[in-house]
N, C-alpha and C positions, 0 to 999 in steps of 0.2 A: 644445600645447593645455593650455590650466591646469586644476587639477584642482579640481571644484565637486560639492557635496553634492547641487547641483540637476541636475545633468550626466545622467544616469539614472533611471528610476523606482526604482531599486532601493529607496531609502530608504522612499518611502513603502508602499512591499509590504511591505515585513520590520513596519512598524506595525501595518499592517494586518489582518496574519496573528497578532499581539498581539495584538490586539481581540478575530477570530474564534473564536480558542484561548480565549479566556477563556470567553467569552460561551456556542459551542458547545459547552463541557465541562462547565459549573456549568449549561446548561440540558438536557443528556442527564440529569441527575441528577431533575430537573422531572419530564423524562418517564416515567424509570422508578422515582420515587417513592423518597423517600430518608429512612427515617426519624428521621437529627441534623440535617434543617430544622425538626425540628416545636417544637424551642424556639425557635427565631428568628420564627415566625409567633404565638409565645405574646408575646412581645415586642408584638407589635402587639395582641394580645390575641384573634388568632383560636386557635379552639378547633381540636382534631385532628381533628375529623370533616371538618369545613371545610379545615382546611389540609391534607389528603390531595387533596380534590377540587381545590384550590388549583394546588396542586403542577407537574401538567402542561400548564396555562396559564399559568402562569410561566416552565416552561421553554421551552412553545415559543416564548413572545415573546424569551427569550433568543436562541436559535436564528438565530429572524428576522434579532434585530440582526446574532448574529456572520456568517451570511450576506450581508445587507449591507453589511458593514465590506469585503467584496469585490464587489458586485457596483454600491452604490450608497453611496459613500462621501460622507458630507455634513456640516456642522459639527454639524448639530441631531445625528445622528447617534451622533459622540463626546461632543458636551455629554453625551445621554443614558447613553453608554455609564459614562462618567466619576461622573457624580451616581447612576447604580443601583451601580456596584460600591463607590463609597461605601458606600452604605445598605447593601448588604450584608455588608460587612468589616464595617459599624460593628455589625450585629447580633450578631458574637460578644463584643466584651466587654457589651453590651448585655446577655446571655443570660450575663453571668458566666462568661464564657472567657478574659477577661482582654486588659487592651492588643496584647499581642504579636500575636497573633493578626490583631487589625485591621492591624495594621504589617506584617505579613508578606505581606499582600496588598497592598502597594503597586503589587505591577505588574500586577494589575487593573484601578486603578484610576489609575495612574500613564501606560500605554499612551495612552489615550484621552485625556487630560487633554495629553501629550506631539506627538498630533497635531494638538488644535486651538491649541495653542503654535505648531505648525510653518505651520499654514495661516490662522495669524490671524482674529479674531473678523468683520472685517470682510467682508462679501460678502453673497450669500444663504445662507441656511441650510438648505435644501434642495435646494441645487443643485449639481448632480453634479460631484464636485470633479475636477477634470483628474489623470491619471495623475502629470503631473510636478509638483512643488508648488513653493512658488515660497521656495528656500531660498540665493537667492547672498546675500540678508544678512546683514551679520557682527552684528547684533544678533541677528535671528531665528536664526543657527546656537548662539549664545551662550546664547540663553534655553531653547533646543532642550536643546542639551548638558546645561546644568545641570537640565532637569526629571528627564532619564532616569539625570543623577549620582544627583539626591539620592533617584528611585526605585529606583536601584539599593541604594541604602545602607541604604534605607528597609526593604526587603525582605529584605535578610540581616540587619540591626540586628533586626525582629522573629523571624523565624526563628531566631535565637539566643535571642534571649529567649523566645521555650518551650522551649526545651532549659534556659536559665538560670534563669529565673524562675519560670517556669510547672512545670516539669522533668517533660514531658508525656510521658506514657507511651506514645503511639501514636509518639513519635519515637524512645525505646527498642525498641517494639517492632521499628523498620525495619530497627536495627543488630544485633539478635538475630541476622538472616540471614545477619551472618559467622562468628557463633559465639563471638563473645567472654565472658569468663568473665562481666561486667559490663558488659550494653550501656549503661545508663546512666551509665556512665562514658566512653564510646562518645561520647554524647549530648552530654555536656557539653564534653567534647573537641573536636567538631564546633561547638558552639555559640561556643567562642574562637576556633576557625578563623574563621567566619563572624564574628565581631565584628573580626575582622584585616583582612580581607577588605573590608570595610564600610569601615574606615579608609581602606584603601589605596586605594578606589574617591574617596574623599571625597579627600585628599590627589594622589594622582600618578593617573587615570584610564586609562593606558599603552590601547594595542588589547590587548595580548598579556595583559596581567591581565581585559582586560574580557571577551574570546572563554574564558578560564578560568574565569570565574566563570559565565560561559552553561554553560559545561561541567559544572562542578559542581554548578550547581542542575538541569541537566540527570538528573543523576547522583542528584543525593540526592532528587529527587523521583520517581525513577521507582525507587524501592524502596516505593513504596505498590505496586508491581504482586508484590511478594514479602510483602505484609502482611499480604493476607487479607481487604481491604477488600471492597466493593461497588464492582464495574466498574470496578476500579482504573484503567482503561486513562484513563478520562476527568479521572481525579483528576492524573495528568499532562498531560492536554490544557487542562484548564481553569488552570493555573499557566502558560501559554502567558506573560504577561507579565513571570517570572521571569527566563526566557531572552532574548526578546526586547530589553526595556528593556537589559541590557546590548548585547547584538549591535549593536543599533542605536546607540549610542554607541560603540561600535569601526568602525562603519561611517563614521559623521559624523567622526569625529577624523579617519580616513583621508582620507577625500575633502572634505575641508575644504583651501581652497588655502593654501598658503603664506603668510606674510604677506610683503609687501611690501618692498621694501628701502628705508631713509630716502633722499629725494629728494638730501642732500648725497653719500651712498656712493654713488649712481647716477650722479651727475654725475663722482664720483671715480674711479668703472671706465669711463665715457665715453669 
């Protein structure tokens, strides 16, 4: 039986759970009011009074969507998912946080943009997309592959660049937790790794580098839960398309079939 990326729903659940992670984590934050949104609403030019009241109707519309990226999967759906986490990556250099930071949420807004890739523009937009999605095409596994490359690369190229660029002290402060004499050196250190890393995804894709790099962003985002944040727990649920976007290209490489042997070697083992 040959081996097909459409063979199973697998694929399109591990997306899916990308979307929900995103969307569910950044609007827990809505709920329980978070106050370093209140410059990204000053960007739009609402006031703090307003954008406090703002807040939790924001997030539960988050909520809603990441909910429905599992219970009612649809194009309009990811379009939507895709164009708000846009908008809201783009609001931190907007709000003078600088590029990286938009870049580093690539797989926010990478996830979502990567499933209507997969299930093409064409159809209705509201209508409940089948479990299995329709991926034996070697275009559509191609254009697949390369969206979650280049969001992979996308997402540690900016996460090093605030360790590099930006040389952001809340990622000092994560590495503090091993005890080093100099976590900022820590920081930076991490940040060449992650531009390696970047490379290597962009260049040779391997499953075993991509399941490593789920790992490691795994890993270095769930030291927000040692940082002292606010409800850290969500601060790694909402990076959900971190992990994902690679996974899911170690998935598709696997189960992508073979290619074919030329018709002359076919005739010649005949």
């Amino acid at each position: 039986m040959p081996r097909s990326a459409s063979s199973p729903a697998v694929l399109p659940w591990i997306l899916r759970t990308g979307v929900a992670m995103c969307f569910i984590g950044h609007g827990a934050y809505g709920i329980i009011t978070k106050a370093g949104w209140l410059p990204y609403f000053a960007v739009a030019g609402i006031g703090e009074p307003l954008a406090w009241k703002l807040m939790p109707w924001v997030g539960a519309m988050d909520i809603a969507i990441g909910f429905l990226a599992f219970v009612w999967p649809c194009r309009a759906l990811f379009a939507w998912g895709a164009a708000w986490a846009v908008w809201t990556a783009m609001l931190r250099p907007l709000a003078g946080q600088g590029w990286s930071e938009f870049f580093e949420r690539a797989g926010n807004y990478g996830v979502p943009f990567a499933c209507l890739v997969a299930v093409g523009l064409a159809g209705g937009w509201f209508t409940r997309l089948p479990e299995r999605w329709p991926l034996d095409s070697a275009l559509v596994r191609r254009r697949l592959a390369w969206t979650l490359r280049l969001t992979t690369a996308t997402l540690l190229l900016g996460h090093a660049g605030c360790a590099l660029l930006l040389q952001k002290a809340a990622l000092a402060n994560h590495y503090a937790v091993f005890g080093p004499s100099d976590p900022a050196a820590v920081m930076l250190a991490v940040g060449w790794i992650e531009t390696a890393l970047a490379a290597a995804v962009l260049l040779r894709p391997a499953p075993a580098l991509l399941v490593s790099v789920a790992v490691w962003k795994l890993a270095t985002e769930s030291l927000f839960l040692t940082s002292g944040a606010m409800a850290p727990f969500f601060e790694v649920v909402e990076r959900g398309g971190s992990y994902i976007a690679p996974l899911a290209l170690a998935w598709l490489t696997l189960r992508s079939p073979a290619p074919s042997a030329p018709a002359s070697l076919a005739a010649q083992s005949a």
